[in-house]
C-alpha positions, 0 to 999 in steps of 0.5 A, spaced: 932 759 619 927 760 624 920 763 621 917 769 624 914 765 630 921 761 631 919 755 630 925 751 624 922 746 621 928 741 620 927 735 617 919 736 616 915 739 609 914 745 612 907 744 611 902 746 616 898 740 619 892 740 624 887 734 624 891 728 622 891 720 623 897 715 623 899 708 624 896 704 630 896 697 630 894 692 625 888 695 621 888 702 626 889 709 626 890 714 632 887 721 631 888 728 634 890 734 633 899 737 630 902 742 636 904 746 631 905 752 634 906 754 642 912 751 644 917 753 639 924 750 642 920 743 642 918 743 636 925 745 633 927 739 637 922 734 634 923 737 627 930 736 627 929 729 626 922 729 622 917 728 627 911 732 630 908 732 637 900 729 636 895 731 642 890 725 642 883 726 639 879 724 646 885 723 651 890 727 655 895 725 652 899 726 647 906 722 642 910 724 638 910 722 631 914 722 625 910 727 619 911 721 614 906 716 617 901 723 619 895 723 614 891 730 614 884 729 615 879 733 610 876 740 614 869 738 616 863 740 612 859 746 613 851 745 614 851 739 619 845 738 623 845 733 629 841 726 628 835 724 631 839 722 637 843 729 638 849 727 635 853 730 628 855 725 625 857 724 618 861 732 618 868 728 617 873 723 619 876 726 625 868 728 627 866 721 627 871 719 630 870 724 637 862 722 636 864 715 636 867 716 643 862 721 645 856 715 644 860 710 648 861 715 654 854 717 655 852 709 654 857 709 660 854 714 663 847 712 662 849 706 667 852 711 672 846 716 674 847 721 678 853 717 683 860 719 683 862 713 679 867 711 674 865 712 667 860 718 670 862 725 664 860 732 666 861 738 663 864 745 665 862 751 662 867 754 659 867 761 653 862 759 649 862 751 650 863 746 656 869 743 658 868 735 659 871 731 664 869 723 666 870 719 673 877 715 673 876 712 680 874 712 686 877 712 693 873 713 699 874 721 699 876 723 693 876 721 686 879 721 679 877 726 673 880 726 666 879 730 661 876 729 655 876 732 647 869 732 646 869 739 645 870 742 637 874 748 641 878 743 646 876 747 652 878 746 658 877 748 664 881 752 670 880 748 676 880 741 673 885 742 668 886 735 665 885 732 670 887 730 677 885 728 683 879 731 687 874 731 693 868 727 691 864 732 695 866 738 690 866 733 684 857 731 687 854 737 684 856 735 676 854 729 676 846 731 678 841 732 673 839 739 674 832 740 671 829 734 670 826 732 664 822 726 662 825 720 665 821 715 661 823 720 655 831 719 658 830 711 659 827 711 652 833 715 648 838 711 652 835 705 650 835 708 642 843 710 643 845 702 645 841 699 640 843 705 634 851 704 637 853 699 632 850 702 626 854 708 627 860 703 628 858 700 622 857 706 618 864 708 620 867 701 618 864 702 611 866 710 611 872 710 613 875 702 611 876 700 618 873 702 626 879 704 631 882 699 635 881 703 641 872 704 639 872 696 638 875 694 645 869 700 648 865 697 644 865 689 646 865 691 653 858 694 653 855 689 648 
């Protein structure tokens, strides 16, 4: 029997679940976030055999998974204030995870400058938050951007959507600086966030009892 939204929970639990982790690999979890409202038709039709579609925490894009393999990650502690480096570390497991990824971006995108080059992030204001995109390729007229989960509200905006191809020349004015600060002050904090990235790994590893596969690769290839 369907509930009042429509949605017929076949063979799952019944239970409502939002930030979740499963089996990736050896050793590993995947995070993201339990579609359990929207489209109620597929969601029928992935419970029916006890599974649920899981968007990725960072990426666009998404699996589906069985409800049986999913952990449901605590809710964040209230009161967090970011670091010396600017980042809220230590709010939760889910958190962390997104930081991790955040810190390997803006190392990347350190290296990019203001050039429309893969690994650039920019951001679009959206709502209350930003929207944030990277630099997937680049051809000779138009570039690549992907999506990114780095906002706590998911946002995204209207004209990149999750991603696509677009002119360079539309995509140059995100990639400026704006009101330039300090650029030694900029160099020095790069510089900080290259030398703190192993021990937000480290700190991570010992919170959590493993670092995802998927940060160690990132990792390895900066250091």
């Amino acid at each position: 029997m369907a509930d009042k939204i429509g949605r017929n929970f076949g063979k799952l639990s019944g239970k409502e679940h939002y930030q979740v982790k499963y089996p990736s690999g050896r050793n590993s979890f995947t995070y993201g976030i339990a579609r359990m409202y929207g489209d109620s038709k597929n969601f029928n039709k992935n419970a029916a055999v006890g599974k649920i579609v899981i968007d990725h925490a960072i990426f666009p894009i998404a699996g589906t998974v069985e409800e049986s393999l999913l952990v449901d990650l605590k809710a964040a502690v209230g009161g967090c204030y970011p670091d010396e480096l600017g980042y809220f570390w230590g709010k939760g497991e889910y958190e962390d995870y997104v930081v991790l990824q955040q810190i390997v971006h803006d190392i990347i995108d350190y290296g990019c400058g203001d050039r429309v080059e893969v690994g650039k992030t920019f951001s679009c204001g959206v709502g209350d938050g930003f929207a944030y995109y990277v630099i997937t390729s680049v051809a000779r007229v138009n570039c690549s951007v992907e999506w990114r989960g780095f906002c706590a509200d998911r946002y995204v905006d209207r004209m990149f959507g999750y991603g696509g191809s677009f002119r360079k020349s539309d995509i140059t004015r995100f990639c400026g600086k704006g009101i330039r600060f300090d650029e030694a002050e900029e160099s020095k904090t790069a510089a900080r966030r290259l030398e703190s990235l192993r021990k937000y790994v480290e700190d991570f590893r010992t919170r959590y009892g493993f670092l995802p596969s998927d940060i160690e690769t990132s990792v390895s290839r900066i250091q």
